[in-house]
Structures are given as structure tokens and as C-alpha cells.
RODO-2510 file (C-alpha; in nm, 4 decimals, decimal comma):
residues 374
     n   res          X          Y          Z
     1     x     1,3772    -1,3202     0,9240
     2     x     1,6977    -1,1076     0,8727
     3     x     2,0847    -1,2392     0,9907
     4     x     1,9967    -1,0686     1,3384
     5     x     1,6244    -1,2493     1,3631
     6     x     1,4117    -0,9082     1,3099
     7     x     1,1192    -0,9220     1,0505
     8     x     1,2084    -0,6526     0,8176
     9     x     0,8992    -0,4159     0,7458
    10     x     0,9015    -0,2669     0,3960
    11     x     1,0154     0,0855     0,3125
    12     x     0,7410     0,2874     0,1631
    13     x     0,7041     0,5740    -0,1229
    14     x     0,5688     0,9231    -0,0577
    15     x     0,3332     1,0673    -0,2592
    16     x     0,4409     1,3738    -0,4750
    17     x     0,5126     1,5203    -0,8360
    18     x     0,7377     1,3906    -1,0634
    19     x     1,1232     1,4212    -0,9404
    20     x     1,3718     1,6746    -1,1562
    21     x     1,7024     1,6480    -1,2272
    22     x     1,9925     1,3890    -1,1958
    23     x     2,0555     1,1365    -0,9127
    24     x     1,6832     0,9587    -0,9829
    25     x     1,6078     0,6051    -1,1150
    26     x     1,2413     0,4994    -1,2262
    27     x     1,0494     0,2017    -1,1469
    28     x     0,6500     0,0940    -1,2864
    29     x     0,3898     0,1041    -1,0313
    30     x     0,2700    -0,2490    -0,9822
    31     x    -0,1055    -0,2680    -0,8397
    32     x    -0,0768    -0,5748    -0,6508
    33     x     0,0015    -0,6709    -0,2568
    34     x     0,3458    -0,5622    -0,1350
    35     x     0,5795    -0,8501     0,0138
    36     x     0,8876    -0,9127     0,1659
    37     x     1,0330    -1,2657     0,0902
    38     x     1,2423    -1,4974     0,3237
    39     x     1,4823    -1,7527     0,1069
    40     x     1,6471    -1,9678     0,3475
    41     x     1,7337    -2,3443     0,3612
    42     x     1,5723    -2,4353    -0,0059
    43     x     1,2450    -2,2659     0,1795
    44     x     1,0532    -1,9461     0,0929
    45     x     0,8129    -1,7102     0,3404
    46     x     0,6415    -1,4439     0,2592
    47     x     0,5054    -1,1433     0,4279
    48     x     0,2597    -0,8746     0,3970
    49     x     0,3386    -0,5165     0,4419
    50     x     0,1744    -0,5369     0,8016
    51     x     0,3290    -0,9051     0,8983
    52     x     0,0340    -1,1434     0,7538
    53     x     0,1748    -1,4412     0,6835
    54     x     0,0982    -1,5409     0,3276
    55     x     0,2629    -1,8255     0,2028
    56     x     0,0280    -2,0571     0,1851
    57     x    -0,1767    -1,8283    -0,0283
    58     x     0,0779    -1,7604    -0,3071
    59     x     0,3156    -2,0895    -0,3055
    60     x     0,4096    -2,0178    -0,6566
    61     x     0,6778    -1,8170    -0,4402
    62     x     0,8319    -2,1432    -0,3438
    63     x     1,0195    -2,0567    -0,6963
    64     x     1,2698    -1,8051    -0,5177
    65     x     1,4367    -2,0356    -0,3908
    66     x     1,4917    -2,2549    -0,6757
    67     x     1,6466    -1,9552    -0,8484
    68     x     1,8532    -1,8588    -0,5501
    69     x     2,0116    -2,1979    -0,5504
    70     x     2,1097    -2,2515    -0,2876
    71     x     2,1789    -1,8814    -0,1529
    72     x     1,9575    -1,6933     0,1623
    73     x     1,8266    -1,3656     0,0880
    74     x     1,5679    -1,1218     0,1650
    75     x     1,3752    -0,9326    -0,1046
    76     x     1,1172    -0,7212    -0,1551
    77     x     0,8667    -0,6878    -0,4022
    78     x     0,5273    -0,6766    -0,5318
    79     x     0,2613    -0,9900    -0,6130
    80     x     0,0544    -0,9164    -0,9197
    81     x    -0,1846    -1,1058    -1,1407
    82     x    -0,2616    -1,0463    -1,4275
    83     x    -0,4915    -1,0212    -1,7094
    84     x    -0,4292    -0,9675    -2,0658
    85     x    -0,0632    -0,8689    -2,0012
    86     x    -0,1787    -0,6117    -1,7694
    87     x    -0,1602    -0,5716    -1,3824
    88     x    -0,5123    -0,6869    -1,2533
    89     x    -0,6368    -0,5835    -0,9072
    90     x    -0,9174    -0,6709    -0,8947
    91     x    -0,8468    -1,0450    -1,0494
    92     x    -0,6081    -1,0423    -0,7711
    93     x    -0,8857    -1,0254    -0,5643
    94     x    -0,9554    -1,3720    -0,5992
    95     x    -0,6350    -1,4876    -0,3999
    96     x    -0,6142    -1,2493    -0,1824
    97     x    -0,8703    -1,4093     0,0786
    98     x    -0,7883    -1,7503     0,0211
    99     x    -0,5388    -1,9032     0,2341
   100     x    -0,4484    -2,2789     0,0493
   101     x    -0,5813    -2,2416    -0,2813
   102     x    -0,6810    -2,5181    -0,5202
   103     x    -0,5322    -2,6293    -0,8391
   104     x    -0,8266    -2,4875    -1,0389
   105     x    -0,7557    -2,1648    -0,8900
   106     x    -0,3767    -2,1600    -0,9372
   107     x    -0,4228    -2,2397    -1,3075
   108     x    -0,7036    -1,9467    -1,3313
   109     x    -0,5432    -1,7053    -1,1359
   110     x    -0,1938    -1,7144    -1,2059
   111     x     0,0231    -1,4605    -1,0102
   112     x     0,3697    -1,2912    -1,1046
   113     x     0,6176    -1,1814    -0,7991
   114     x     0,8194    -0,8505    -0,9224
   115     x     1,1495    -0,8177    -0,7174
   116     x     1,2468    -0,5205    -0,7409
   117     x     1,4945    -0,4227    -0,4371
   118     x     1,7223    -0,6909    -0,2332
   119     x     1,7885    -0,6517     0,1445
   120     x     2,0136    -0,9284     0,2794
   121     x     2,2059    -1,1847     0,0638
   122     x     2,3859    -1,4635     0,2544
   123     x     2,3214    -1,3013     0,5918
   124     x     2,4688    -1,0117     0,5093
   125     x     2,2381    -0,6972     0,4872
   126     x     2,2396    -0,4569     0,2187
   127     x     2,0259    -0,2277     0,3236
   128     x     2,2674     0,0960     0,3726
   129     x     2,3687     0,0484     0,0258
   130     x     2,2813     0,3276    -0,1917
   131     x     2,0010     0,1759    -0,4053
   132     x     2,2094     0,1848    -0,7232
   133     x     2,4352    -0,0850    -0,5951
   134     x     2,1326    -0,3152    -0,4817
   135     x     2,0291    -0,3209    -0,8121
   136     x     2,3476    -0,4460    -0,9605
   137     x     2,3190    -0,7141    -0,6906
   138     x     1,9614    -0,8013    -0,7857
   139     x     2,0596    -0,8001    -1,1577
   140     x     2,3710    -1,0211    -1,0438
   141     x     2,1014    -1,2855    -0,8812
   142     x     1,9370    -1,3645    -1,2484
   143     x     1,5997    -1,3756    -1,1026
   144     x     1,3438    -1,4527    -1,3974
   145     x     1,1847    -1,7955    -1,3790
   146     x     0,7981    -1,8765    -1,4779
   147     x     0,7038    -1,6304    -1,1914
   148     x     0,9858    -1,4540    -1,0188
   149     x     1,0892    -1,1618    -1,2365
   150     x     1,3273    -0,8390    -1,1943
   151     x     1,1419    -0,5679    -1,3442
   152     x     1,3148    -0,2914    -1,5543
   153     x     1,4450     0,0136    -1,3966
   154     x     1,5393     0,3639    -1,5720
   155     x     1,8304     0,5255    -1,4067
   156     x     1,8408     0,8839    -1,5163
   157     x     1,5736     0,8956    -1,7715
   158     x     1,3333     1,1052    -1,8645
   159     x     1,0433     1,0378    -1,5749
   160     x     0,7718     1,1881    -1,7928
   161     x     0,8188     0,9499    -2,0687
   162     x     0,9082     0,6476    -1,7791
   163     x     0,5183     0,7652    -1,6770
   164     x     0,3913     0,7903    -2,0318
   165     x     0,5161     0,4077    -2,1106
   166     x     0,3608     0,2667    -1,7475
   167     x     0,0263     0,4441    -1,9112
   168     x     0,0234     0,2574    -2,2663
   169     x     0,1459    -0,0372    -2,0552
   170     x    -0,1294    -0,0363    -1,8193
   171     x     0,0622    -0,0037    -1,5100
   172     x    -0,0462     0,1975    -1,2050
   173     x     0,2046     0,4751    -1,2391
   174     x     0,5795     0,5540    -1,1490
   175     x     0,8012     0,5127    -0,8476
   176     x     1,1204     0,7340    -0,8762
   177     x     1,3869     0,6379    -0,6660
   178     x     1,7268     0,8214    -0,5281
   179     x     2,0287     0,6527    -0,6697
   180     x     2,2377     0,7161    -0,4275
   181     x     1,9556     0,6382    -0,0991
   182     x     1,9478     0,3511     0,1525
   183     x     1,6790     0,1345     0,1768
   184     x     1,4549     0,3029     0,5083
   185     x     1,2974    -0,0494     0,6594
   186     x     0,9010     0,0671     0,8062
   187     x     0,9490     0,3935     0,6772
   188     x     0,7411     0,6318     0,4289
   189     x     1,0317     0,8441     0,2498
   190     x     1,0524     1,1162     0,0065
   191     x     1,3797     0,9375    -0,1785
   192     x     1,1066     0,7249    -0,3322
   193     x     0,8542     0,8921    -0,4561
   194     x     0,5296     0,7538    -0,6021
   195     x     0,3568     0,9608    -0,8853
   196     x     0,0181     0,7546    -0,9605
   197     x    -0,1920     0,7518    -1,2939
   198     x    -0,5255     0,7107    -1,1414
   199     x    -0,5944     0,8175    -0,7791
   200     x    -0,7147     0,5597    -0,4725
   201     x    -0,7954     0,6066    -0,1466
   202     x    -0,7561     0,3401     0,1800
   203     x    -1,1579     0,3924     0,3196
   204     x    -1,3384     0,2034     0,5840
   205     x    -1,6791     0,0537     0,5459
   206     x    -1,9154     0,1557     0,7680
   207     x    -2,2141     0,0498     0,6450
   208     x    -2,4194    -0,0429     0,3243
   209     x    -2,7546    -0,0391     0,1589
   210     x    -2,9139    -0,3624     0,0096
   211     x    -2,9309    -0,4057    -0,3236
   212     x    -3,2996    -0,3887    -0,5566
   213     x    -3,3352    -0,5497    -0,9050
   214     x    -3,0541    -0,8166    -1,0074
   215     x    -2,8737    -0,7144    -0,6868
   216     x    -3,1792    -0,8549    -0,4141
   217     x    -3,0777    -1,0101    -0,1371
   218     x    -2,7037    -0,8452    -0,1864
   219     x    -2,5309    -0,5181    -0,1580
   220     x    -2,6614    -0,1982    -0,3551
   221     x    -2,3724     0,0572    -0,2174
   222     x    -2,0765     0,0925     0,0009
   223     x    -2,0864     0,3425     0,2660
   224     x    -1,7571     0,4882     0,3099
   225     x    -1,5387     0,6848     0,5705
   226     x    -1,2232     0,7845     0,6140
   227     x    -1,0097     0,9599     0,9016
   228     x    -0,9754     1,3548     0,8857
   229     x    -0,6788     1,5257     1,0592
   230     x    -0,7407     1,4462     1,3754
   231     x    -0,8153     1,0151     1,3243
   232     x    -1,2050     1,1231     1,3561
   233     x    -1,4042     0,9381     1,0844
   234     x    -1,5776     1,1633     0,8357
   235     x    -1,8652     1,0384     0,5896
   236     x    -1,6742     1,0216     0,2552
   237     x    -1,9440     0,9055     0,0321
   238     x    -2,0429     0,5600    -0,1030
   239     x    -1,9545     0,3614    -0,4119
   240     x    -2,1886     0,0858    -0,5873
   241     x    -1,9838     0,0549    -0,8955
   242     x    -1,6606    -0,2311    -0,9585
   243     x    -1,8702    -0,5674    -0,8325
   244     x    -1,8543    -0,8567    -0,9543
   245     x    -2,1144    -1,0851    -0,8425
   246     x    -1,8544    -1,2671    -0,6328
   247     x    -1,7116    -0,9667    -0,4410
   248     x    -2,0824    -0,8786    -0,3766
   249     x    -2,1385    -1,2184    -0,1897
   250     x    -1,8050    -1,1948     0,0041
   251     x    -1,8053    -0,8615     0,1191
   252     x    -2,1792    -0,9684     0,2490
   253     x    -2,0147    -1,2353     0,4513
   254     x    -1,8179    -1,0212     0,5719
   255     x    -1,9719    -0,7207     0,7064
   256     x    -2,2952    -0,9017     0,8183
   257     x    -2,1008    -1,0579     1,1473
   258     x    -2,0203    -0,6080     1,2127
   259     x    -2,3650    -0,5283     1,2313
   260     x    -2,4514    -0,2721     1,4582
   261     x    -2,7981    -0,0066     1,5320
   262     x    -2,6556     0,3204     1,4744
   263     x    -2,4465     0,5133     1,2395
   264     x    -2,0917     0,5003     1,3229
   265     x    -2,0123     0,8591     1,1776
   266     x    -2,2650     1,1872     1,1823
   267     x    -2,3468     1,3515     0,8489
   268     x    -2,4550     1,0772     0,6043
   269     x    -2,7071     1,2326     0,4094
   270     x    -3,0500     1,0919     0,4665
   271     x    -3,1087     0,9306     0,1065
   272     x    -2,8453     0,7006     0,2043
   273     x    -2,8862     0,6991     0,5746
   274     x    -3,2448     0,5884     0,5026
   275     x    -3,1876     0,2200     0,4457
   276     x    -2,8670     0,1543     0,5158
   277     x    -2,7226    -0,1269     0,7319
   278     x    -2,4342     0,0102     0,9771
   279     x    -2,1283    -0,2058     1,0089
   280     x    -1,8754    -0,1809     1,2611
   281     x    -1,5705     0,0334     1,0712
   282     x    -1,2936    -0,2551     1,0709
   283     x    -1,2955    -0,3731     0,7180
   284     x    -0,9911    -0,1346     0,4926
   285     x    -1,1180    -0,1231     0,1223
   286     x    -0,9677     0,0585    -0,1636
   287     x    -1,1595     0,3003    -0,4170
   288     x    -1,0020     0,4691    -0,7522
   289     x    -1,1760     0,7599    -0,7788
   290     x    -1,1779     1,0828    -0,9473
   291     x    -1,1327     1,3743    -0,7085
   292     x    -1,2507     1,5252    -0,3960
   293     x    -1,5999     1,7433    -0,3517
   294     x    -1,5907     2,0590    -0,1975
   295     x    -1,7674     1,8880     0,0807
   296     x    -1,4405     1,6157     0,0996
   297     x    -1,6742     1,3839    -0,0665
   298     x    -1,5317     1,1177    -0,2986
   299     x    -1,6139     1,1955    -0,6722
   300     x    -1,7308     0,8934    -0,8991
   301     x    -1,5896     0,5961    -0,6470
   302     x    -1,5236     0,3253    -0,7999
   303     x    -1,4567    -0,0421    -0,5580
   304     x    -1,1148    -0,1669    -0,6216
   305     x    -1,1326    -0,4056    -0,3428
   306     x    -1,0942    -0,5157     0,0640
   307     x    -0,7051    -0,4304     0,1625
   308     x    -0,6034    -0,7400     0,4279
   309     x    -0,2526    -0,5944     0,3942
   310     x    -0,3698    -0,2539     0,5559
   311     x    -0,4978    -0,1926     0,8842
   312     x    -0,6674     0,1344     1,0303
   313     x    -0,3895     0,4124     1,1460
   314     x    -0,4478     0,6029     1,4244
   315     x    -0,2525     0,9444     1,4913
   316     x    -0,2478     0,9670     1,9205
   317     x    -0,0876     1,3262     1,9111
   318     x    -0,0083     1,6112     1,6975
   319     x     0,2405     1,9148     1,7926
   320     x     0,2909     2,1913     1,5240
   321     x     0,4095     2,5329     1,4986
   322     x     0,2255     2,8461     1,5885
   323     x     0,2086     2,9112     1,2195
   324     x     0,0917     2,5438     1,0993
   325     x     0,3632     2,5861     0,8364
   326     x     0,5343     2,2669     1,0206
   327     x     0,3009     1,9627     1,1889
   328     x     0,4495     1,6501     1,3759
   329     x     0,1913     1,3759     1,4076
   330     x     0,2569     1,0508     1,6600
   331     x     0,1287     0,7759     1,4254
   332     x     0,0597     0,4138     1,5715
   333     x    -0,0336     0,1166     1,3119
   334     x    -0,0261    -0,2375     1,2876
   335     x     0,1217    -0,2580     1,6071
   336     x     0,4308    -0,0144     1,5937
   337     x     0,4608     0,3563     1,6329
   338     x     0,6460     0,6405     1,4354
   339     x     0,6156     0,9967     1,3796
   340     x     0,5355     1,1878     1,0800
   341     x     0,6210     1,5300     0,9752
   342     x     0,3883     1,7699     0,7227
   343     x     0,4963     2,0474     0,6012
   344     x     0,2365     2,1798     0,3164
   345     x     0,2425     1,9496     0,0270
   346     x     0,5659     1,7009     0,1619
   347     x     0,5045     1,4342     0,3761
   348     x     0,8198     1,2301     0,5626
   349     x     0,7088     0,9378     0,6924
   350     x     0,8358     0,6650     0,9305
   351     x     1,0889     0,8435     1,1785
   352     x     1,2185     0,7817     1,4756
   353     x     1,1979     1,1053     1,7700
   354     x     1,5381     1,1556     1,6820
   355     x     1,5171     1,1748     1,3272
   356     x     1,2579     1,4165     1,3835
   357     x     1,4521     1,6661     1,5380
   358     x     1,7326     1,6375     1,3192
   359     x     1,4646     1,7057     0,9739
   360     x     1,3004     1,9771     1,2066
   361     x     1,6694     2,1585     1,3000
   362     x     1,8190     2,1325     0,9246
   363     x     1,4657     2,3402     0,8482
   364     x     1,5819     2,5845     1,1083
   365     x     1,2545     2,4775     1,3939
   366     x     1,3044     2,3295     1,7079
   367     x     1,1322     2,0781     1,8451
   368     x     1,0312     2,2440     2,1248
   369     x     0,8777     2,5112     1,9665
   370     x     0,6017     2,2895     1,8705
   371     x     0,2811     2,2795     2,0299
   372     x    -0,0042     2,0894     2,0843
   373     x    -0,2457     2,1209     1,8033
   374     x    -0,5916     2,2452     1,9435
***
């Protein structure tokens, strides 16, 4: 916990094109599981993105505070594994679920934890420094042992060629950052802005056919669905490719508690309606895919893997203006509640009412103007 015995909640990247001009550092993309560390007393938690608990699960971690030495902080980063030198989701897989790993697994699975911003250092928070100055600090901290490291940053370079080394490097794309921006705990902000080299999606299972040849007795396909604009689930298509053998037999274990008669979305198409076996829609997966189908389809799915760190969002209200240029949506997940402001392709996530009406009046709209969305 911080100084003032609050859980910090990670700040998190918008989506969008790569960031011109000066005033921007770049970051790689690692495709692991966010967490937030707590260094305190020689001792070392460590939390997902929505609160899980999941020290026990990676206690490499235990070697922050050996590098601290002595020193309490909070820090944020990314747990990756990987495989040939390369970030590995899906070997990461293999962790993810298991909650005191053995030995054997350790040794086969070894994970890396890449800090890359720090949030309180001896009780003292750091989070309204501009992000340039954290860094220093970080840098300051020496944190590179047999699995802590500090990853590289790229103040003021070129974020094309940032993007074009994350590719030959396998990593999962870019995250530019404002220099001069304050670290935004629990909220989705356009100062750090994520530009991706493949595309995923967050879906939730709702159902799956059984498998035929070498797959009998397992899982054939995934069906998928994900929420439209107004948090009603939509068929988005199903996925039987990125199994292993092992991810077949858990997810079965899984879903086969959910079962349920009926479909728990109209318009699956009957070739896959036909057999399949409906699941409640609890369990958060990940797909890369390609793009969307005119039909909002997902386009050669591929299974990345179950998301524990994710849980479904649900949007209870949406006001917008009688053009639809500008849309405020009340957004409630993992227990908390925000807002969220669209306006075409730019999303600001995270805010508080007030900070709403401050974004809305520097755009020239008020509030008030906004109504409810039909």
C-alpha cells in the first residue's frame, strides 16, 4: 500500500497513432500481466491491474527488495516470460493460473519483471512528477538483478524507428509517453499512448463446440462475444487456432462448471450454433486477430489466452451531444466507477465528474448540453 494506506491502481495507455513532435519519450510494449509492486520491510507484494493478489504466483519478485536494500517503494511494471529472448504470452500462460508454483515450473518457466515507472520511494509519492524526473529516479535505484530489470526508454526519438526496433525485437509494440505528464493512478490517458504491432481484443466466451479427430473429448472452437456500444453482447465470431494441448484441457475445466441450455447472445450463425455448448459469459480471453468483418466479425482469431487480470466492464449510462460529435459514458469495473469521454477516434479514459467538465469546457461543450443517448 502507498504512505497514506490506498492500493494504487495502475495508470493506463490509450490507444492511438504514433505521437509527433517534441515533449514524447518511447517505451517497448511488453505482452505480459501488468503489476504494481509493494517493497516494504525486506518484503515484496504484488498486484494485478484489477487488485488480484499475486505473489505467491511470481515469488521471483521477492528480488525487489533485495535490490532496494533496504528502501520502500512502489513500482509499476510489467511480468513477462520469455522464450528465445522474446516476450512469450502464451508461455506465460503457464503461471498465470497457478497460485504456488513448483520448482520444476520456476526453472521451466522463468519470468522477467520490467519496471518501468516508480510511484512512491521512502513514503514519499512521486506521482505528480512529470514522468521525465521518475525516470531519473528509477535509473538512480539501479534496478537490474537476475529478474528485476529497468527497460530502455527513448526520450525524443524518432517513434517510427522506436516501433521498427520493438518489431525486429519481437516486442508487442510502442508506448509513447509525455515527458513532462504525471503519473494518472486508475486512469486510461492520452499522455501515454499505446501504438500496437499486432491487434487483440478482450472477448468473452460464451460457448464452444467439441472437438473431432485428435481433439475428441476436448474443445474444437471458441465462441466469442464482445460488448457493443451500449454493454449488450454481440456474437463476434469464434477462434479454434493457438492451443496447445494443455490450454485445451484447462479451458475445459473451466467452462464446463458455466454450462447453461441456451445461447447467451442472438445471431450465432447456425453452423456453429448447431453443436455448440453455451457457457455462462464470465471467463475474459484475449485473441490477436487480423481485422474486423463488415458484419463486426473477428477476422482470422487467433487464442492468445484467459485474462485473470481483466474483468467484464459495464457502461451504466451514456450522455452525448445532439450531434454525437462528443459521448460521455459512466463506466463501472472491477469494483470502481469512472467516466469516459469519446470524441471520434480519441478516447480519455479514467476521470473523475469533475475532470469531465473541465475536458468538455476547454472543447467549448457543456456538460449540460449532453443528453441521454437513445
Amino acid at each position: 500500500m502507498s504512505s497514506d494506506g490506498q492500493l494504487v491502481r495502475p495508470m493506463l495507455a490509450a490507444l492511438g497513432p504514433m505521437p509527433a513532435g517534441p515533449g514524447w519519450a518511447f517505451e517497448y510494449k511488453y505482452d505480459g500481466v501488468r503489476a504494481i509492486t509493494y517493497a516494504a520491510d525486506g518484503e515484496v507484494r504484488a498486484l494485478t491491474r484489477n487488485d488480484n493478489d499475486v505473489t505467491g504466483t511470481y515469488p521471483e519478485l521477492a528480488e525487489v527488495a533485495t535490490l532496494l536494500r533496504g528502501r520502500t517503494a512502489i513500482l509499476d511494471g510489467e511480468i513477462v516470460a520469455l522464450e528465445d529472448g522474446r516476450p512469450s504470452f502464451a508461455l506465460l500462460q503457464n503461471r498465470m493460473h497457478v497460485a504456488a508454483p513448483p520448482v520444476s515450473l520456476l526453472r521451466s518457466v522463468p519470468i522477467r519483471y520490467y519496471v518501468f515507472d516508480l510511484l512512491e520511494l521512502d513514503g514519499e509519492s512521486l506521482m505528480e512528477l512529470p514522468y521525465r524526473r521518475r525516470r531519473e529516479v528509477l535509473a538512480d535505484l539501479r534496478l537490474d538483478g537476475a529478474v528485476v530489470r529497468t527497460p530502455a526508454n527513448f526520450p525524443e526519438a524518432d517513434g517510427a524507428r522506436v516501433l521498427d526496433a520493438a518489431r525486429l525485437a519481437g516486442f508487442e509494440g510502442v508506448v509513447a509517453k509525455r515527458q513532462d505528464g504525471v503519473y494518472r493512478p486508475g486512469r486510461r490517458s492520452a499522455e501515454w499512448t499505446k501504438v500496437p504491432l499486432i491487434r487483440t481484443q478482450e472477448v468473452l466466451i460464451i460457448g464452444y463446440e467439441p472437438g473431432e479427430g485428435r481433439r475428441a473429448g476436448t474443445i474444437g472452437s471458441l465462441l466469442l462475444a464482445v460488448p457493443d456500444q451500449d454493454q449488450r453482447l454481440r456474437y463476434a465470431g469464434q477462434v479454434g487456432t493457438g492451443f496447445t494441448d494443455a490450454v485445451l484441457h484447462q479451458l475445459l475445466t473451466r467452462l464446463e462448471p458455466t454450462r447453461r441450455a441456451t445461447a447467451p447472445v442472438a445471431g450465432v450463425p447456425r453452423e456453429h450454433a448447431r453443436h455448440a455448448r453455451w457457457v455462462q459469459p464470465s471467463l475474459v480471453g484475449e485473441v490477436a486477430f487480423r481485422n474486423w468483418t463488415v458484419d463486426g466479425r473477428l477476422r482470422h482469431a487467433s487464442w492468445r489466452g484467459l485474462r485473470p487480470d481483466r474483468e467484464r466492464e459495464e457502461i451504466t449510462g451514456t450522455v452525448m451531444t445532439p450531434d454525437a460529435a462528443w459521448r460521455v459514458e459512466a463506466v463501472r469495473r472491477d469494483g470502481r466507477q469512472w467516466y469516459r469521454i469519446v470524441h471520434g477516434a480519441t478516447v480519455v479514459d479514467g476521470l473523475a465528474l469533475d475532470d469531465v467538465r473541465l475536458v468538455l469546457a476547454e472543447a467549448g461543450v457543456d456538460l449540460a448540453d449532453l443528453t441521454e443517448a437513445a
